[in-house]
KEMITOR-394873 format. One record per atom (N, C-alpha, C, O): residue number from 0; residue in three letters; atom name; z negated, y, x. Coordinates in Angstrom, 1 decimal, always signed. Atoms other than C-alpha are relative to their C-alpha. Last residue first. Layout:
<rs>
seq/type/atom/up/north/east
NUM/Ala/CA/Z/Y/X
...
</rs>
This chain:
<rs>
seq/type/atom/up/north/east
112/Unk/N/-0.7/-0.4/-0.1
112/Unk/CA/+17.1/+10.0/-16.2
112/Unk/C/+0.5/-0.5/+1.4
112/Unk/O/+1.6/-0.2/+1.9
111/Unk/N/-0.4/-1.6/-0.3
111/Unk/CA/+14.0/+9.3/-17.2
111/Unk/C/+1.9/-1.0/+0.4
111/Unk/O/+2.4/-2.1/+0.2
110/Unk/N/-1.2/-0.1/-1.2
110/Unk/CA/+13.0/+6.0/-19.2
110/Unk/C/+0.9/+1.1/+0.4
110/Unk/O/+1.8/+1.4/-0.3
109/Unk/N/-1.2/-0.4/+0.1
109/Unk/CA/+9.6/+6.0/-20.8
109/Unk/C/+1.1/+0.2/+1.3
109/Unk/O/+1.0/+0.5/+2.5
108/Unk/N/-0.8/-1.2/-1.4
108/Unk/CA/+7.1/+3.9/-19.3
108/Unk/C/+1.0/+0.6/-1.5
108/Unk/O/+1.4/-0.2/-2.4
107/Unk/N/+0.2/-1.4/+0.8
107/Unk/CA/+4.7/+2.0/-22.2
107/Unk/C/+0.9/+0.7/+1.3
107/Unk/O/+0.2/+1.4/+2.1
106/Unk/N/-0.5/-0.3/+1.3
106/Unk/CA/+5.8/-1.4/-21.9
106/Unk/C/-0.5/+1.2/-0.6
106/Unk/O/-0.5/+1.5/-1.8
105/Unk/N/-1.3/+0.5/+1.0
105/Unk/CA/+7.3/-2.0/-18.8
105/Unk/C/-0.1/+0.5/-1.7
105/Unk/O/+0.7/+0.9/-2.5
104/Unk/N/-0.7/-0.9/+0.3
104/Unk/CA/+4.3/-0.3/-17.2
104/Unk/C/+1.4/-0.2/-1.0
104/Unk/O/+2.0/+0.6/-1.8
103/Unk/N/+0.7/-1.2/+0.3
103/Unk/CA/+1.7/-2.3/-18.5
103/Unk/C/+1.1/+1.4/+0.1
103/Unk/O/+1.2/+2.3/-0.7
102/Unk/N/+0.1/+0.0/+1.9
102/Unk/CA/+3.6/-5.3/-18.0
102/Unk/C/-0.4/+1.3/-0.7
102/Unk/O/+0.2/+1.7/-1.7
101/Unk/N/-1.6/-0.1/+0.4
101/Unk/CA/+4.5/-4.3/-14.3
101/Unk/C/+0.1/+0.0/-1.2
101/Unk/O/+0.8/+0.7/-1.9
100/Unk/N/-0.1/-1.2/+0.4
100/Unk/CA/+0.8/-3.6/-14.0
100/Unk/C/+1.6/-0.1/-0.1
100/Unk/O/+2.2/+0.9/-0.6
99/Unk/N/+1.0/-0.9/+1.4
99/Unk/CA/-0.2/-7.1/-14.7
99/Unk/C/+0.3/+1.6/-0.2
99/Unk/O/+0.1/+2.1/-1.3
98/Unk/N/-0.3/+0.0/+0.9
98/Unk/CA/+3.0/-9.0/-12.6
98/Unk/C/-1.1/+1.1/-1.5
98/Unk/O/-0.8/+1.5/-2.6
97/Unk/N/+0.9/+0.4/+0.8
97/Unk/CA/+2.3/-7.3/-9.6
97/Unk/C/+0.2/+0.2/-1.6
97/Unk/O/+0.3/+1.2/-2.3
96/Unk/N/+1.5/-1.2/+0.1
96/Unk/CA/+5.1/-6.5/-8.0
96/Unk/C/-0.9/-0.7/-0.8
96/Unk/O/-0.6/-1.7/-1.4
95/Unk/N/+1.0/+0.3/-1.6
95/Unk/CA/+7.4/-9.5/-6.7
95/Unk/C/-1.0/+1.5/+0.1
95/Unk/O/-1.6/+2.0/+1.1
94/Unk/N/+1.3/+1.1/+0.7
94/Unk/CA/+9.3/-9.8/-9.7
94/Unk/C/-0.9/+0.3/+1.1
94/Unk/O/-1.9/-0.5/+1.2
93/Unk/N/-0.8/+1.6/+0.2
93/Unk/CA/+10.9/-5.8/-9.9
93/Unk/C/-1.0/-1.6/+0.6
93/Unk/O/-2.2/-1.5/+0.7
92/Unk/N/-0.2/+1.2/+1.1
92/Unk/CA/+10.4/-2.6/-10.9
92/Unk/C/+0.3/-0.9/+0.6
92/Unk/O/+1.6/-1.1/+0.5
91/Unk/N/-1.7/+0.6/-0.2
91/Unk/CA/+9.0/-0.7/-7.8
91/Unk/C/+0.0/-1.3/-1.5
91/Unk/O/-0.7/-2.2/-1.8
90/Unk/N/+0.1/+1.7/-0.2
90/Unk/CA/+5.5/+0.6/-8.3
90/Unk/C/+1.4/-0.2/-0.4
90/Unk/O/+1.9/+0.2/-1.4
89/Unk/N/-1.1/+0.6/+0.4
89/Unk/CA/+4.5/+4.3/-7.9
89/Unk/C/+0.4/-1.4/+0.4
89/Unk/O/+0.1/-2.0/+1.4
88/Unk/N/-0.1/+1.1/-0.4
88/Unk/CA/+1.0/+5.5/-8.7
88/Unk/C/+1.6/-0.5/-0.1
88/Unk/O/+2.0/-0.8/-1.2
87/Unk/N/-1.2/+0.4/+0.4
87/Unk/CA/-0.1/+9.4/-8.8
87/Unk/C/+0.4/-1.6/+0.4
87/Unk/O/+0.0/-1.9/+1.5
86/Unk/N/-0.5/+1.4/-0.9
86/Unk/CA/-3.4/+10.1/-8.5
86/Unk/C/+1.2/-0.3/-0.8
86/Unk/O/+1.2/-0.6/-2.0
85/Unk/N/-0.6/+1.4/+0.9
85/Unk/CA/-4.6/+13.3/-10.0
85/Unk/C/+0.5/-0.9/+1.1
85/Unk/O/+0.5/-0.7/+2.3
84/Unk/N/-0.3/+1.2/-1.0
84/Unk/CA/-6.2/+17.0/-9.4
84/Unk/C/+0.7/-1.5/-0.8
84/Unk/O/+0.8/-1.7/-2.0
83/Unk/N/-1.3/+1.1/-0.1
83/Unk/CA/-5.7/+18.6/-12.5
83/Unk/C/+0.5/-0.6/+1.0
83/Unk/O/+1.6/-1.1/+1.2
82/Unk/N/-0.8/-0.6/-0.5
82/Unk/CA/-8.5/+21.3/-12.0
82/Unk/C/+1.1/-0.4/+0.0
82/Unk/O/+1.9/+0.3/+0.7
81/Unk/N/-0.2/-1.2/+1.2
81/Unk/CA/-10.8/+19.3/-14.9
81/Unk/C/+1.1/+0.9/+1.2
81/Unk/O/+2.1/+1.1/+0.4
80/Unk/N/+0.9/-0.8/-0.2
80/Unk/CA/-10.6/+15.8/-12.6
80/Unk/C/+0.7/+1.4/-0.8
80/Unk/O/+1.9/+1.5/-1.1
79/Unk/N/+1.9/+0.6/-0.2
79/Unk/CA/-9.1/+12.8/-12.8
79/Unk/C/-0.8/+1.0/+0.3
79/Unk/O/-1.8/+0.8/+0.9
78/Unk/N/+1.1/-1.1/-0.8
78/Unk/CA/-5.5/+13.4/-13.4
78/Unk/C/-1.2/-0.3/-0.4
78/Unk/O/-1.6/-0.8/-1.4
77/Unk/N/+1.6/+0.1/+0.7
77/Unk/CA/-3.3/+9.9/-14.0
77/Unk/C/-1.1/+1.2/+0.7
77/Unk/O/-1.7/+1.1/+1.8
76/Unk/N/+0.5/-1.3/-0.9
76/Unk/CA/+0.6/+10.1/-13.0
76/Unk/C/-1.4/-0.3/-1.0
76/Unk/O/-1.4/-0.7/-2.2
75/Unk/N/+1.2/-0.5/+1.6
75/Unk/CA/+2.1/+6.7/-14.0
75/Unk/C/-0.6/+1.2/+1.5
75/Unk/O/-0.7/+1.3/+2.8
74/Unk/N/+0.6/-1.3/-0.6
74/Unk/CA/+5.7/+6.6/-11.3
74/Unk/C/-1.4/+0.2/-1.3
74/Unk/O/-1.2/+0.9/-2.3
73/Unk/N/+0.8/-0.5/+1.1
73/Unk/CA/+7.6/+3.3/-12.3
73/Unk/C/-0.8/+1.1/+1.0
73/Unk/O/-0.9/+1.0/+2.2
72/Unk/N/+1.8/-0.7/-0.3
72/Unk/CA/+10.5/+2.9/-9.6
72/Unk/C/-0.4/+0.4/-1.7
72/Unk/O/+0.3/+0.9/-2.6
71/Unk/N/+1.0/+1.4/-0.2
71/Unk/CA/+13.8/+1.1/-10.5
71/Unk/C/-1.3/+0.4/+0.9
71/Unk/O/-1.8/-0.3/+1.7
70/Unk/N/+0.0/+0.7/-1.7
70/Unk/CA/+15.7/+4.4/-9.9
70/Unk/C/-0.8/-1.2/-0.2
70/Unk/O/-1.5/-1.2/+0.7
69/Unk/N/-1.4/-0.9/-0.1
69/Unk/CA/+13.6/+6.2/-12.9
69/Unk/C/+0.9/-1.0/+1.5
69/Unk/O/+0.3/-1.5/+2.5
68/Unk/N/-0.8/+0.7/-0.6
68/Unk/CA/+10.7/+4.9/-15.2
68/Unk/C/+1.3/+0.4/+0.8
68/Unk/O/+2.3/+0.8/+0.1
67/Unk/N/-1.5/-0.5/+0.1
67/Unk/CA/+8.2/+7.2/-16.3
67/Unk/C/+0.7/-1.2/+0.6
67/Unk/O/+0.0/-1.8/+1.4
66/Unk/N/-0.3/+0.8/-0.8
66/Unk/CA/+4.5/+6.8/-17.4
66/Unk/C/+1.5/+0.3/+0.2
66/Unk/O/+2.0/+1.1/-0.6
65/Unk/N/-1.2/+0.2/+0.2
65/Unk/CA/+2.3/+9.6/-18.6
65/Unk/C/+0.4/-1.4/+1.1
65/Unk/O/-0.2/-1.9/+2.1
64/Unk/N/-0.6/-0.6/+1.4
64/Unk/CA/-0.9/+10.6/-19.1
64/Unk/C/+1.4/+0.1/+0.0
64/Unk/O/+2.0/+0.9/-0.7
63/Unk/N/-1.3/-1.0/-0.9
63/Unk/CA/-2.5/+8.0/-17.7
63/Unk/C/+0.1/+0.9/-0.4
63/Unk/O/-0.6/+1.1/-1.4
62/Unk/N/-0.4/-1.5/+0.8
62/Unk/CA/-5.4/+6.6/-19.2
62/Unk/C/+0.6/+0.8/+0.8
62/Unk/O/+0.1/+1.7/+1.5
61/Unk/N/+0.3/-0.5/+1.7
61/Unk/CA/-6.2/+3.2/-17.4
61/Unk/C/+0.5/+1.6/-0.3
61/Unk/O/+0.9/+2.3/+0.6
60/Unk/N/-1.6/-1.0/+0.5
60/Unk/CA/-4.9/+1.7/-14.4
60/Unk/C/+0.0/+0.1/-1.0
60/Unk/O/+0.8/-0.5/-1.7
59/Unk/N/-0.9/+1.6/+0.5
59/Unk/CA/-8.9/+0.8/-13.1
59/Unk/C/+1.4/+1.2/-0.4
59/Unk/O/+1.6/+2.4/-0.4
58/Unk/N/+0.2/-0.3/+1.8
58/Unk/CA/-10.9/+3.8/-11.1
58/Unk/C/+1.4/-1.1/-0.7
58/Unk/O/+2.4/-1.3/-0.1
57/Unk/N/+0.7/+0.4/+0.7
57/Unk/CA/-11.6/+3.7/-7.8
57/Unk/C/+0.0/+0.3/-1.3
57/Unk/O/-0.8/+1.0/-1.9
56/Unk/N/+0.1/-1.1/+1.3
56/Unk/CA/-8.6/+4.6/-6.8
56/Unk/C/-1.3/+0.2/+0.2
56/Unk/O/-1.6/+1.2/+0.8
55/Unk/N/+0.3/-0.9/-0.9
55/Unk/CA/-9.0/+1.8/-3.4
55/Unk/C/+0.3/+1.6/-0.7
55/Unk/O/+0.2/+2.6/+0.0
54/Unk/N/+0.8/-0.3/-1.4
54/Unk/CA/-10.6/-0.4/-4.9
54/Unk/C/+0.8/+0.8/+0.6
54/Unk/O/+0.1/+1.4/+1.4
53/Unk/N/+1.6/-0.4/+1.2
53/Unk/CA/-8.6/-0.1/-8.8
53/Unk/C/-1.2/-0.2/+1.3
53/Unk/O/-2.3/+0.2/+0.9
52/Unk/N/-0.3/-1.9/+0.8
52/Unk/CA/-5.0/-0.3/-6.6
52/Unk/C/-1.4/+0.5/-0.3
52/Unk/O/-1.9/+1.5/+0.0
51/Unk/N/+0.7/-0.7/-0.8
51/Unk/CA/-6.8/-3.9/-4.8
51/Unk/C/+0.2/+1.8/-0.2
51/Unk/O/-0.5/+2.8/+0.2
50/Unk/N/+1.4/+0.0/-0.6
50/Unk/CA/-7.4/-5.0/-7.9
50/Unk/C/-0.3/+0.9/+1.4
50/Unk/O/-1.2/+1.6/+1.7
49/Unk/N/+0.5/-0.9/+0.8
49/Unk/CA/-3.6/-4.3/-9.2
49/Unk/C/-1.5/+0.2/+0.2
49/Unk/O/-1.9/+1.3/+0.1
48/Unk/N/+0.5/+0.3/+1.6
48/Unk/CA/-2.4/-6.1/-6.8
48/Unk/C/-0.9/+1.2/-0.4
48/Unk/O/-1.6/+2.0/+0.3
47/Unk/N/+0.8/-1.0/+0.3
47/Unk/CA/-0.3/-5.1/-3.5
47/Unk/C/-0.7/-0.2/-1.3
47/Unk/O/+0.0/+0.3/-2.1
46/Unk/N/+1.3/+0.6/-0.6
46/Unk/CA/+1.9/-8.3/-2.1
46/Unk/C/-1.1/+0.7/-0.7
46/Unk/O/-2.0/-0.1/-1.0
45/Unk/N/+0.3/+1.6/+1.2
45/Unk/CA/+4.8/-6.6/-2.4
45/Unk/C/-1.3/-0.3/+0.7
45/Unk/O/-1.8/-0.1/+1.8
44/Unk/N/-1.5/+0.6/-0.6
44/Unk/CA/+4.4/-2.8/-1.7
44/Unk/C/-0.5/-1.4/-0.6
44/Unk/O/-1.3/-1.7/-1.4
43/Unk/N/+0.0/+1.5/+0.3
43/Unk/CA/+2.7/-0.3/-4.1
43/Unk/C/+1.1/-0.4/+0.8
43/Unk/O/+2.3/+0.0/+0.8
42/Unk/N/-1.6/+0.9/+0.7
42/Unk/CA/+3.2/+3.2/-3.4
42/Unk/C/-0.4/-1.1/+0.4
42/Unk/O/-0.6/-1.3/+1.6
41/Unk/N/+0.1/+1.8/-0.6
41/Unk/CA/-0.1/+5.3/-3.8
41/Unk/C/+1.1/-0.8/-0.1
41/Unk/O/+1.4/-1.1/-1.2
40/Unk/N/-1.3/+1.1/+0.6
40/Unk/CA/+0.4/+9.0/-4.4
40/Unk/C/-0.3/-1.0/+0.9
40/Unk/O/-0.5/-0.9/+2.2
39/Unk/N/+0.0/+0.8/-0.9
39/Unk/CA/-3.1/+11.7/-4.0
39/Unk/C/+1.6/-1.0/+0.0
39/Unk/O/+2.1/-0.3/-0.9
38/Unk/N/+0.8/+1.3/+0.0
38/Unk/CA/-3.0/+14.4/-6.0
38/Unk/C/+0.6/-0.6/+1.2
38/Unk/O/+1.4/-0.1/+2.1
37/Unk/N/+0.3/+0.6/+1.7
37/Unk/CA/-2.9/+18.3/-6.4
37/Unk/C/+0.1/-1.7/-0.2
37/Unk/O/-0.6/-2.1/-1.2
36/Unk/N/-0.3/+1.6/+0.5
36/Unk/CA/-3.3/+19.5/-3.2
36/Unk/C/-0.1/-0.5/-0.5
36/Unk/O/-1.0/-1.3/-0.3
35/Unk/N/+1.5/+0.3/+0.4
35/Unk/CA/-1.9/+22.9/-2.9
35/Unk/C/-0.1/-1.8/+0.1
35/Unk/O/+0.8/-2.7/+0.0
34/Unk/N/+0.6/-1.5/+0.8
34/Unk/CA/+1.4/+24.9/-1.9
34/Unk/C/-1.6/-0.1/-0.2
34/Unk/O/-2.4/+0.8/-0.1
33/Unk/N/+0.0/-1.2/-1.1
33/Unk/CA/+2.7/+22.4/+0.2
33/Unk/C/-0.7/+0.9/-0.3
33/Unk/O/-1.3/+1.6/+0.4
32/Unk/N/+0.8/+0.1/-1.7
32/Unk/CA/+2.0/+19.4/-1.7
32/Unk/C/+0.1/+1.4/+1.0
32/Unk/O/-0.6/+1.6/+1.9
31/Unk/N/+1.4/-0.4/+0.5
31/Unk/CA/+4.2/+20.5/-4.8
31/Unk/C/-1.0/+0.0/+0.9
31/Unk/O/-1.5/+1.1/+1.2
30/Unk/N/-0.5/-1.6/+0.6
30/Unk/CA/+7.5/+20.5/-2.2
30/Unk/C/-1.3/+0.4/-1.1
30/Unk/O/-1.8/+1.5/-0.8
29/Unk/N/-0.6/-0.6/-1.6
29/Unk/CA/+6.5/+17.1/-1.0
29/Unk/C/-0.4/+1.4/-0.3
29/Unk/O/-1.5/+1.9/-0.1
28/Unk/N/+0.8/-0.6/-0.3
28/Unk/CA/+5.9/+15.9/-4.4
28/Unk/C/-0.4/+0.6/+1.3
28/Unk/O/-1.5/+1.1/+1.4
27/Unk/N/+0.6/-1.0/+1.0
27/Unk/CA/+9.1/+16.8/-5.1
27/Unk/C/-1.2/-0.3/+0.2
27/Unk/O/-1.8/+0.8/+0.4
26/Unk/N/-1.0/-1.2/-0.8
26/Unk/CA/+10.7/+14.9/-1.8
26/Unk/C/-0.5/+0.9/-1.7
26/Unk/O/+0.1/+2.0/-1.7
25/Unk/N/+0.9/-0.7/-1.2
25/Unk/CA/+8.2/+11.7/-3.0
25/Unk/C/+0.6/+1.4/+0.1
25/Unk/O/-0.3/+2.2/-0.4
24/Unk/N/+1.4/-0.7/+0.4
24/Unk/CA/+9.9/+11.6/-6.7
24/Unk/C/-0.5/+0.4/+1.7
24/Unk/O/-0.6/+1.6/+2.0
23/Unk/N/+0.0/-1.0/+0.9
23/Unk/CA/+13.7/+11.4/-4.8
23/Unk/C/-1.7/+0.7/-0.7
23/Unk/O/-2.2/+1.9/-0.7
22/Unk/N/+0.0/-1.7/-1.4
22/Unk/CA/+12.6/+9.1/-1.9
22/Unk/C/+0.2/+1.5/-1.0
22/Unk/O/-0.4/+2.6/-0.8
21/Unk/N/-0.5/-0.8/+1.0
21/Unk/CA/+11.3/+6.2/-4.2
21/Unk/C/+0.3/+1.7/+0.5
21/Unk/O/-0.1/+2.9/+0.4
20/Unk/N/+1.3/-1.1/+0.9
20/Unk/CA/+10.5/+4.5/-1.3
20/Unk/C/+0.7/+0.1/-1.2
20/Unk/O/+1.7/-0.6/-1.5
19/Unk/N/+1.5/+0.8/+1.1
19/Unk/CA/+11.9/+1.3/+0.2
19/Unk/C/-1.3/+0.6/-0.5
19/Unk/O/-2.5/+0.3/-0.7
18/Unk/N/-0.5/+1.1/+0.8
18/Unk/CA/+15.5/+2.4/+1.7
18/Unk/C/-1.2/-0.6/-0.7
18/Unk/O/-1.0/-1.4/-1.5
17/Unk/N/-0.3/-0.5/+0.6
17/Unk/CA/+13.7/+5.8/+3.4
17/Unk/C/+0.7/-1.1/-1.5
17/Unk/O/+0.6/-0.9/-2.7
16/Unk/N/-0.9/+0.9/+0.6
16/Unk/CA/+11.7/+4.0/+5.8
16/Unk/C/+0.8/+0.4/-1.7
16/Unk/O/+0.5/-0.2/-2.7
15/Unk/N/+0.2/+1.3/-0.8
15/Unk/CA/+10.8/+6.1/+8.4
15/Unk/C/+0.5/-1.3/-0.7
15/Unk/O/+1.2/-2.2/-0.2
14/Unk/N/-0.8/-0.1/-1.4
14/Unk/CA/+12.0/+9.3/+7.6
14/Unk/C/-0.1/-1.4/+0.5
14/Unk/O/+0.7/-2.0/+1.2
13/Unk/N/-0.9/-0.1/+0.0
13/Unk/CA/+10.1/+9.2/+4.1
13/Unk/C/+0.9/-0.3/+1.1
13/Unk/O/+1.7/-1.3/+0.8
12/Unk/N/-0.5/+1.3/+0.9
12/Unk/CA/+7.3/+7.8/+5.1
12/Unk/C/+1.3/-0.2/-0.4
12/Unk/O/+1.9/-1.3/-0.3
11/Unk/N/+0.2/+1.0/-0.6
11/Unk/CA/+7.0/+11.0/+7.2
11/Unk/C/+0.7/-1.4/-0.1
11/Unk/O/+1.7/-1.8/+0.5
10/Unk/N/-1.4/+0.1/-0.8
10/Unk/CA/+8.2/+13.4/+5.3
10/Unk/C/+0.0/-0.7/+0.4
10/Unk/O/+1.1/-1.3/+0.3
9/Unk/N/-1.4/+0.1/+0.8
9/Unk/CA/+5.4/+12.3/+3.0
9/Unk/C/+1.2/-0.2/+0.1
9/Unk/O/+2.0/-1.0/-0.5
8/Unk/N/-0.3/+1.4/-0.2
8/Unk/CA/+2.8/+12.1/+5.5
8/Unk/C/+1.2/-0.1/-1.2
8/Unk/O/+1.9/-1.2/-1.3
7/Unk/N/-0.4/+0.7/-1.5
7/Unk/CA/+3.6/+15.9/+6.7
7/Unk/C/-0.1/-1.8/-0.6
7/Unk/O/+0.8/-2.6/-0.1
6/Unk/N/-1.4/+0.1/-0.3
6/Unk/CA/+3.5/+16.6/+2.7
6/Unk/C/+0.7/-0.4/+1.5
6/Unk/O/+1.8/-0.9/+1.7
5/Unk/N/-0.4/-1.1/-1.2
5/Unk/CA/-0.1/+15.5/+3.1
5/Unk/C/+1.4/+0.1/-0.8
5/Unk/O/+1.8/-0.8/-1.5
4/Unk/N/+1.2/-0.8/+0.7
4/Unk/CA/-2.3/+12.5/+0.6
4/Unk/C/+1.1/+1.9/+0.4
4/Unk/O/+0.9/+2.9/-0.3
3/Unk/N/-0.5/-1.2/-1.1
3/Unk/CA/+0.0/+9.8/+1.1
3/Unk/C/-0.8/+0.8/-0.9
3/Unk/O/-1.2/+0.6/-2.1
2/Unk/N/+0.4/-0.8/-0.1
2/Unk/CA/-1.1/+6.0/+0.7
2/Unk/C/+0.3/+1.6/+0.2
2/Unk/O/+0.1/+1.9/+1.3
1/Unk/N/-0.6/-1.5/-0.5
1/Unk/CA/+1.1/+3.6/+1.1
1/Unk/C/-0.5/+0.6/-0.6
1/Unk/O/+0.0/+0.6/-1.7
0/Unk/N/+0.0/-1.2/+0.9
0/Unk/CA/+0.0/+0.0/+0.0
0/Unk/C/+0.0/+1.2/+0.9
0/Unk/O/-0.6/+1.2/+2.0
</rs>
């Protein structure tokens, strides 16, 4: 799991392995990141379960306020605090993610663009 808290670890991740991000959402929150730091983004790789997401959140993948599907990336944005701090979580559609939040997302994501 990928962690990015910085727009420097952003570019970063970016640069380094660009074929197994979601390069488009990171490169906006990039661009939000600079200004202030409004959440954290966790990108799920294989292997990554939904247990170890809820240790290292601490907080289970509950009450989003949104889910989105774009690019075969799910993106749930969840703010956790009254200034709209938030954790953002993105998880690649496909079998080799964890099948509990792939259900979760599959069935409440809407499908962007």
């Amino acid at each position: 799991m990928l962690i990015l808290t910085t727009t420097a670890a952003i570019n970063d991740a970016i640069a380094r392995y660009p074929a197994h991000l979601p390069t488009e959402a990171l490169q906006r929150y990039a661009a939000l990141l600079e200004t202030e730091p409004i959440a954290w983004l966790f990108i799920l790789q294989q292997g990554d379960t939904a247990d170890a997401l809820q240790r290292l959140r601490g907080k289970p993948f509950a009450t989003w306020e949104f889910i989105d599907r774009t690019d075969g990336w799910f993106e749930a944005v969840f703010v956790i605090s009254d200034d709209g701090f938030g954790h953002v979580v993105l998880l690649r559609d496909q079998p080799d993610s964890d099948p509990q939040l792939l259900e979760t997302c599959r069935t409440f994501a809407t499908i962007g663009e």
